[in-house]
C-alpha positions as CSV (number, residue, x, y, z in Angstrom):
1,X,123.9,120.5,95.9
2,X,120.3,121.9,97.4
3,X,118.5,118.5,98.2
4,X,115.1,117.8,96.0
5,X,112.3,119.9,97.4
6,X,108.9,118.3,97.0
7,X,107.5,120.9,94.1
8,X,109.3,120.8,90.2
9,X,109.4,124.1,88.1
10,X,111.3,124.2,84.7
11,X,113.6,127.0,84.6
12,X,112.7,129.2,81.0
13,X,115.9,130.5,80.1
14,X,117.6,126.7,80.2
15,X,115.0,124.1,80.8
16,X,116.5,122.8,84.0
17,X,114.2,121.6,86.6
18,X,114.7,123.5,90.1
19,X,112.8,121.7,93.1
20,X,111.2,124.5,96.1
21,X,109.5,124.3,99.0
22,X,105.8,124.6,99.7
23,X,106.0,129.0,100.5
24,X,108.2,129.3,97.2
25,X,105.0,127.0,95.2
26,X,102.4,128.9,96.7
27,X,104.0,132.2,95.4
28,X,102.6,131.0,91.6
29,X,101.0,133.0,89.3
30,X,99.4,131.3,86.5
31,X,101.1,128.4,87.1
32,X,105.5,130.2,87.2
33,X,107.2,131.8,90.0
34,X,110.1,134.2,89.6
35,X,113.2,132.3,91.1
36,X,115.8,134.4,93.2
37,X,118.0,134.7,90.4
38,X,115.0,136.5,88.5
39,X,114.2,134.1,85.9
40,X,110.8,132.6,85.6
41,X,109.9,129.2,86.1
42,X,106.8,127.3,85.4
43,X,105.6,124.4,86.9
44,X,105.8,120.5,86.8
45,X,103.3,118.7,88.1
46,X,104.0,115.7,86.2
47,X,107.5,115.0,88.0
48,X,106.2,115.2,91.2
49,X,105.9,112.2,93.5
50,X,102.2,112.2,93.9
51,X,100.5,109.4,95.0
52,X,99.5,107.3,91.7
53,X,95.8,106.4,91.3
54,X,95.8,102.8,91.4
55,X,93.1,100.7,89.9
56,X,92.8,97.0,90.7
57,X,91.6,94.7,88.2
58,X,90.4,91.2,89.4
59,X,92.5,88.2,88.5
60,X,89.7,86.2,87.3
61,X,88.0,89.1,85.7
62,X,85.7,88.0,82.8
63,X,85.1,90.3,79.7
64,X,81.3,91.4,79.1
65,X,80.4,89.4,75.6
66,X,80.5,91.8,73.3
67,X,76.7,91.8,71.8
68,X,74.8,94.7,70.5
69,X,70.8,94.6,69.8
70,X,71.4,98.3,68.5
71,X,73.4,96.9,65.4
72,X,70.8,94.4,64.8
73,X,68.6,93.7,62.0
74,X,65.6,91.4,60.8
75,X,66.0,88.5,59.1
76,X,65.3,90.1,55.2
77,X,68.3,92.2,55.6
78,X,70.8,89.1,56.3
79,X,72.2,88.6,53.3
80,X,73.1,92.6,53.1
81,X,74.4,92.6,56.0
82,X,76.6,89.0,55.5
83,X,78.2,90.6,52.3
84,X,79.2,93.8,53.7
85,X,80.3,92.1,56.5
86,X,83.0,90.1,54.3
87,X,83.6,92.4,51.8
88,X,85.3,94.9,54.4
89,X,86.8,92.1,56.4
90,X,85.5,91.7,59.5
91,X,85.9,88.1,60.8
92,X,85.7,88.6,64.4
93,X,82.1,89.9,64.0
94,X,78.9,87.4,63.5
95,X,75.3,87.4,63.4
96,X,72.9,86.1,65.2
97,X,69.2,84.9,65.8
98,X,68.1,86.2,69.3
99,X,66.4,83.8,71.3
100,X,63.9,85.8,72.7
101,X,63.1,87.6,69.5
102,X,63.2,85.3,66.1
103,X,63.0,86.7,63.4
104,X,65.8,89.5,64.5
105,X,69.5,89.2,64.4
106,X,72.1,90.1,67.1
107,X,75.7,91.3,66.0
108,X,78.5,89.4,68.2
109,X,81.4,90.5,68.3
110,X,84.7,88.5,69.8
111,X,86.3,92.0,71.9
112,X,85.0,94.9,72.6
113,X,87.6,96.8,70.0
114,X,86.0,94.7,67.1
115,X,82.6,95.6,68.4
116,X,84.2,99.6,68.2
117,X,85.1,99.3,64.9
118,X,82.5,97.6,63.8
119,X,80.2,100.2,65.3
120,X,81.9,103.7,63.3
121,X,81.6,101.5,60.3
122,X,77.9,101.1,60.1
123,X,78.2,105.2,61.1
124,X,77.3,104.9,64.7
125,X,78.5,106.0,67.8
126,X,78.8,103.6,70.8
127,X,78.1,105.3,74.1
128,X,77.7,102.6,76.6
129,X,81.2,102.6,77.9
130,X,80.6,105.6,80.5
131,X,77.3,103.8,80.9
132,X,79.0,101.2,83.0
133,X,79.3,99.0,79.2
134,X,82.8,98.4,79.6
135,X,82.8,97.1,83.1
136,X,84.5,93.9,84.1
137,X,83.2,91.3,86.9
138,X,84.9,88.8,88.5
139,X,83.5,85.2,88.6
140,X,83.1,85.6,92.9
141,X,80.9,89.0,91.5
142,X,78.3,87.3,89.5
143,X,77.9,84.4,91.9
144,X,77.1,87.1,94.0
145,X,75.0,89.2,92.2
146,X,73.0,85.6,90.5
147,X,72.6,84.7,94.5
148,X,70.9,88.0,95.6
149,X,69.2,88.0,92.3
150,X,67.9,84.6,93.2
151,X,67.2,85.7,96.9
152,X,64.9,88.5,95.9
153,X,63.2,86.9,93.3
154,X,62.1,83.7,95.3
């Protein structure tokens, strides 16, 4: 038995994998090689052991609230907005008054995937997620970033 060779191609006439070295890889066209035996192979790059991209969460991490002043409303459209609010059953979604703007209602949301569906229902698209919306902070973060804030302010 040939010992596992670091680049996987599945054979076309049987569907077996067959491992080769890097010269045999490199003789690819459009992704297949033509194996000794004369059959084709193409290539598997999702059974190779390639380093995994590893993303590290922090273990305090705090979710962003989930509030949105671009589903808002004023205060005469409330009632509108309550109803259809219960009539299509969204209980993890509230409204309300912003503080630095009365009269003017924020939507809250309690997760992001109720603010998402939330969002395609009133017929809008929510973009801020490669924005840097959906980004998570630890608490050691914002004591950091509240300190320089403070720093450069004062």
């Amino acid at each position: 038995m040939m010992a596992r060779k670091p680049y996987a191609f599945r054979r076309e006439d049987n569907g077996k994998i067959v491992w080769v070295d890097f010269q045999t890889m490199m003789a690819q066209r459009g992704g297949f090689i033509t194996l000794p035996d004369g059959v084709e192979a193409r290539r598997c790059l999702h059974l190779e052991n390639r380093p995994k991209r590893i993303t590290i969460q922090p273990e305090n991490a705090i979710a962003p609230k989930a509030i949105s002043d671009s589903l808002g409303f004023c205060e005469q459209a409330l009632n509108k907005f309550e109803t259809d609010r219960a009539r299509h059953g969204f209980t993890d979604i509230e409204f309300r008054e912003d503080p630095e703007a009365p009269g003017f209602f924020q939507v809250h949301a309690g997760s992001r995937a109720a603010m998402e569906r939330y969002t395609k229902h009133r017929g809008l698209v929510n973009r801020t997620g490669s924005l840097g919306g959906g980004v998570m902070f630890s608490q050691e973060q914002l004591d950091r970033a509240a300190e320089l804030a403070a720093r450069r302010s004062g």
